[in-house]
PyMOL commands that place a pseudoatom at each C-alpha (Angstrom):
pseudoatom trace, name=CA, resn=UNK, resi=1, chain=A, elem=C, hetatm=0, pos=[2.305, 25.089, -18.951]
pseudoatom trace, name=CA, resn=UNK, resi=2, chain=A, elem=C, hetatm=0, pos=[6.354, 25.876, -19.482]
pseudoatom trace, name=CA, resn=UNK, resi=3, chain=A, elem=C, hetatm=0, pos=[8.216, 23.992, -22.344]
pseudoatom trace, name=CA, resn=UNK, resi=4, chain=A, elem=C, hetatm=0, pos=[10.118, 22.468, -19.120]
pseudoatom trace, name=CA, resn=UNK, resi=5, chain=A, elem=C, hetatm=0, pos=[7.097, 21.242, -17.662]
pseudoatom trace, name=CA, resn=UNK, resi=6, chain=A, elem=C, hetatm=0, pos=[5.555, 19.793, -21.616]
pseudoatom trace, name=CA, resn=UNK, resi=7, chain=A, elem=C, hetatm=0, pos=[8.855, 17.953, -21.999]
pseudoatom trace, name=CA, resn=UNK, resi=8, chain=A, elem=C, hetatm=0, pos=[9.065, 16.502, -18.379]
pseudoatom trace, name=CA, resn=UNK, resi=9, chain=A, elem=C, hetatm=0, pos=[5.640, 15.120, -18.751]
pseudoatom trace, name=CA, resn=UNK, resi=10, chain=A, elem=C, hetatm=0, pos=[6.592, 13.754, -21.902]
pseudoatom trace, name=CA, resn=UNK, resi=11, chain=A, elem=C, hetatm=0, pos=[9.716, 12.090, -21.189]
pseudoatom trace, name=CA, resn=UNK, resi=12, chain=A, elem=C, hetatm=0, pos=[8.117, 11.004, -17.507]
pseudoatom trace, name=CA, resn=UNK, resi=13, chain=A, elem=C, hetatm=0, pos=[5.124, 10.454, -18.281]
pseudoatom trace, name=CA, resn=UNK, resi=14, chain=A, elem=C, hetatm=0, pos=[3.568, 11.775, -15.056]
pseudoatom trace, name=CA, resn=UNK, resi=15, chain=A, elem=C, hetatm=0, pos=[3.258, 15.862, -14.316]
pseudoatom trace, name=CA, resn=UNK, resi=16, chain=A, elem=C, hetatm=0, pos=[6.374, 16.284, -12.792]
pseudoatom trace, name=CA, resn=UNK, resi=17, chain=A, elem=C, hetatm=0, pos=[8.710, 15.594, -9.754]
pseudoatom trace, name=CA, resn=UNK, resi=18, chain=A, elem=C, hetatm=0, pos=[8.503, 17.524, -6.182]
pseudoatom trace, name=CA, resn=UNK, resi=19, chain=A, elem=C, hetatm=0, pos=[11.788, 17.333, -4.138]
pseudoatom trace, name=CA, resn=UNK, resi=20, chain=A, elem=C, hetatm=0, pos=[11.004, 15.978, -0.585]
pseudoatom trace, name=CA, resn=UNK, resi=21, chain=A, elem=C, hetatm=0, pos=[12.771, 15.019, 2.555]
pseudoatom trace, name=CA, resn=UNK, resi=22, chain=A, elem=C, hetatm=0, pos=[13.173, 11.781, 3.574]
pseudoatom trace, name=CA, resn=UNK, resi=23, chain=A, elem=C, hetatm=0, pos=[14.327, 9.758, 6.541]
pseudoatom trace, name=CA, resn=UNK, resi=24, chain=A, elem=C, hetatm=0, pos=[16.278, 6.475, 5.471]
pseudoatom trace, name=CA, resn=UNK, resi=25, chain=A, elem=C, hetatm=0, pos=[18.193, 3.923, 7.806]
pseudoatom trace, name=CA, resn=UNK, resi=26, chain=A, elem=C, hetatm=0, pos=[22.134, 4.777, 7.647]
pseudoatom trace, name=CA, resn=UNK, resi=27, chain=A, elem=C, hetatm=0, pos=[23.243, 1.725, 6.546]
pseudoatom trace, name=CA, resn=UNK, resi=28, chain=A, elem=C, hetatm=0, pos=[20.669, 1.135, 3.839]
pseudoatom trace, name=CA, resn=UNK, resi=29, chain=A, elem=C, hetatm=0, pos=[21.471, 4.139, 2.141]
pseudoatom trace, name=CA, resn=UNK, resi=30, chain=A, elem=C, hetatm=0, pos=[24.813, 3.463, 1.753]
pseudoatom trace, name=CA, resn=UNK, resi=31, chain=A, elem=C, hetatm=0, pos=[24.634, 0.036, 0.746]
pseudoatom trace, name=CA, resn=UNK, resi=32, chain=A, elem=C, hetatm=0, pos=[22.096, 1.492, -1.676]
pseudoatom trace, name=CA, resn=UNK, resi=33, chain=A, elem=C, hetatm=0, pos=[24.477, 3.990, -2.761]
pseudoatom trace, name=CA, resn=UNK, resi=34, chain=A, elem=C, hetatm=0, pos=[27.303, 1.398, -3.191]
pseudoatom trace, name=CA, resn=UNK, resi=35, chain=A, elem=C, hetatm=0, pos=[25.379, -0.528, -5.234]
pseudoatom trace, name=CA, resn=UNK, resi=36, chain=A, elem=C, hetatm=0, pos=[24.173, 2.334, -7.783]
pseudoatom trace, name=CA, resn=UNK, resi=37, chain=A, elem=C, hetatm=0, pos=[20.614, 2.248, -6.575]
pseudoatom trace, name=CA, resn=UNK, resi=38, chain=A, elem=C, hetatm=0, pos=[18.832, 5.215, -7.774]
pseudoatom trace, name=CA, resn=UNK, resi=39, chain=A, elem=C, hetatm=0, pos=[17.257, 6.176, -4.550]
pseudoatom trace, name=CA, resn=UNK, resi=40, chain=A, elem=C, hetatm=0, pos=[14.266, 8.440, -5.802]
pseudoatom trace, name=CA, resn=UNK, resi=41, chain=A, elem=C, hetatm=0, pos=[13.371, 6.067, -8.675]
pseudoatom trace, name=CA, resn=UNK, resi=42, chain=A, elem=C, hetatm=0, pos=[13.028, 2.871, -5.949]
pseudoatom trace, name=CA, resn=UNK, resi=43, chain=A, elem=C, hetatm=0, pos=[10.916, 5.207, -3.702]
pseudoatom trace, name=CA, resn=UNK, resi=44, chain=A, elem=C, hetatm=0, pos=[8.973, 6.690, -6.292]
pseudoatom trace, name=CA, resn=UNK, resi=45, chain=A, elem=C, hetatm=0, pos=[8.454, 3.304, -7.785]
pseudoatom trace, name=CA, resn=UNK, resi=46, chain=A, elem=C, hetatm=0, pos=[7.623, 1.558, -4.558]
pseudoatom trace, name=CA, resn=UNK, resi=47, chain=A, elem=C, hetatm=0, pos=[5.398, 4.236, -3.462]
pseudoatom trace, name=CA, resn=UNK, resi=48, chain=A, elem=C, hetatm=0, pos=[3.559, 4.447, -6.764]
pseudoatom trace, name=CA, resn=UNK, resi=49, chain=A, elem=C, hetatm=0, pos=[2.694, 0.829, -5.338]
pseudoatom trace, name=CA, resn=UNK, resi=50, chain=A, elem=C, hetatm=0, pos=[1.532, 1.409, -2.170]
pseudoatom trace, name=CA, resn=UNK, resi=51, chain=A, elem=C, hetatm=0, pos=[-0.300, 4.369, -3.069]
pseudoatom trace, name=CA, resn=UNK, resi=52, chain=A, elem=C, hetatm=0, pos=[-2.307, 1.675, -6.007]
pseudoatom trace, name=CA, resn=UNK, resi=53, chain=A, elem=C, hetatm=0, pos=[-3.188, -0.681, -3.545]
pseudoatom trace, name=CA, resn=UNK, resi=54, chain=A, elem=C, hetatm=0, pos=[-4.169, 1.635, -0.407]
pseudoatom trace, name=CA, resn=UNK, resi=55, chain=A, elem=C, hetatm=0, pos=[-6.535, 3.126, -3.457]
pseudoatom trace, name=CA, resn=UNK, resi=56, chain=A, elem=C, hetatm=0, pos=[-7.942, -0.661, -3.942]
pseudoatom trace, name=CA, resn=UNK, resi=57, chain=A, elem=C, hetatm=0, pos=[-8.054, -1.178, -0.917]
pseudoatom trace, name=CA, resn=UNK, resi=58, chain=A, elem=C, hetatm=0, pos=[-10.422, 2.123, -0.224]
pseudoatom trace, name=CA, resn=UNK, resi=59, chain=A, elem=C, hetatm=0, pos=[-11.882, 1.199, -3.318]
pseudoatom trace, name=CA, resn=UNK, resi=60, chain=A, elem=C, hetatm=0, pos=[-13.045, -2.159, -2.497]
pseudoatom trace, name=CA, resn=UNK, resi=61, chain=A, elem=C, hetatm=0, pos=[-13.824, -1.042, 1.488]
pseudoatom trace, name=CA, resn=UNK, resi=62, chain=A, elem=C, hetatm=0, pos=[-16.105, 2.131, -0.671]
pseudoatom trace, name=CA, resn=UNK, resi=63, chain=A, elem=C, hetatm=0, pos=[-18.390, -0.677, -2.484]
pseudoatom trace, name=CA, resn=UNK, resi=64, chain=A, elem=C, hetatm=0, pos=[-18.599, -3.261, -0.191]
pseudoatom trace, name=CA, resn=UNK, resi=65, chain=A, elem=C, hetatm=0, pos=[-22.153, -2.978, 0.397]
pseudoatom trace, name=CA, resn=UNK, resi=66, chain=A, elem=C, hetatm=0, pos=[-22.753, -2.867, -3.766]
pseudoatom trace, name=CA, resn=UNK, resi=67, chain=A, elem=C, hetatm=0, pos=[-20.044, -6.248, -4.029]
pseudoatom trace, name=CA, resn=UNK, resi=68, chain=A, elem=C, hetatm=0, pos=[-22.530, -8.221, -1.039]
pseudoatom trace, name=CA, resn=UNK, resi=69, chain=A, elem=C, hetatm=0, pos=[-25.816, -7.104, -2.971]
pseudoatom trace, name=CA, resn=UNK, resi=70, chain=A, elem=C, hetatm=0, pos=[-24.212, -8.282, -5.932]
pseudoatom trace, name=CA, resn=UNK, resi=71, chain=A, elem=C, hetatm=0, pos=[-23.020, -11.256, -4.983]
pseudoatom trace, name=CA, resn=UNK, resi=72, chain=A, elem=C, hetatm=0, pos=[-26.097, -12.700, -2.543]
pseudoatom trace, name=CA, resn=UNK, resi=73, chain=A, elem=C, hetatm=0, pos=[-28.289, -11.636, -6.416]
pseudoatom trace, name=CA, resn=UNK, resi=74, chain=A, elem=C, hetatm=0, pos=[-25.857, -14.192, -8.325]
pseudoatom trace, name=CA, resn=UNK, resi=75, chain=A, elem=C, hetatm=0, pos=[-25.984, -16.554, -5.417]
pseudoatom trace, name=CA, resn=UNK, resi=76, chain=A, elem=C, hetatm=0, pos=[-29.548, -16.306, -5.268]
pseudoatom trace, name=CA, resn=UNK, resi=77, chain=A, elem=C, hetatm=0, pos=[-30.255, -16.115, -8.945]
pseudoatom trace, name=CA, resn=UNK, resi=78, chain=A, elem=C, hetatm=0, pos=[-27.707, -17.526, -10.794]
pseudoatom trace, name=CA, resn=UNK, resi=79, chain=A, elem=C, hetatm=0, pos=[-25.227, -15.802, -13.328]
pseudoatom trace, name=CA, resn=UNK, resi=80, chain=A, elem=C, hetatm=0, pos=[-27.311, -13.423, -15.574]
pseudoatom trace, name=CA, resn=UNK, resi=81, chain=A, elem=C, hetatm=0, pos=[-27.693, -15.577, -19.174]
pseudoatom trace, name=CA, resn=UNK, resi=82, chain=A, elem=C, hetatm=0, pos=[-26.382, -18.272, -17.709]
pseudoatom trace, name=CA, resn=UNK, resi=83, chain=A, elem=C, hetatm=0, pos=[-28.956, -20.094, -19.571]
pseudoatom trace, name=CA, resn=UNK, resi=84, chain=A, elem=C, hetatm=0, pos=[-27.679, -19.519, -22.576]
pseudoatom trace, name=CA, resn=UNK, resi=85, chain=A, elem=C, hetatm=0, pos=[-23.987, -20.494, -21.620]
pseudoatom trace, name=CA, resn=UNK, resi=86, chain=A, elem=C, hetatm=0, pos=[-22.783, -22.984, -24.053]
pseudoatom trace, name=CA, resn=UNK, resi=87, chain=A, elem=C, hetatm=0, pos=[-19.895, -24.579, -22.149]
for i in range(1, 87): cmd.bond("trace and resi %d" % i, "trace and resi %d" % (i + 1))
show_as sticks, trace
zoom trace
């Protein structure tokens, strides 16, 4: 890894940027532009979001059949050492 590279992940926190193209409405991106909207950092930001929940969402759709079995055991049994809950 480059001294470039070391210092961008350190000041970034991530491995690095990769230009890309992208197709934005007209009038948005001026009115973004006007305003002093940094355009990659709301994209990568908002992305970064999507991108977390799509993986949640996969996540949760991946283990569905473990989350049913697990909860038709509690149903069925109860909370494990819930008879030693105090409260």
């Amino acid at each position: 890894m480059s001294a470039t590279q070391t210092a961008r992940r350190g000041r970034t926190g991530v491995s690095g940027k990769h230009a890309t193209n992208l197709s934005l409405s007209n009038d948005v991106l001026e009115a973004a532009k006007s305003l002093g909207i940094n355009i990659s950092r709301v994209c990568d930001n908002h992305l970064r979001e999507v991108v977390l929940r799509e993986q949640e969402h996969k996540w949760r759709e991946d283990h569905a059949d473990f989350i049913a079995a697990y909860n038709a055991t509690i149903e069925a049994e109860g909370l494990p050492l819930d008879e030693w809950k105090s409260f």
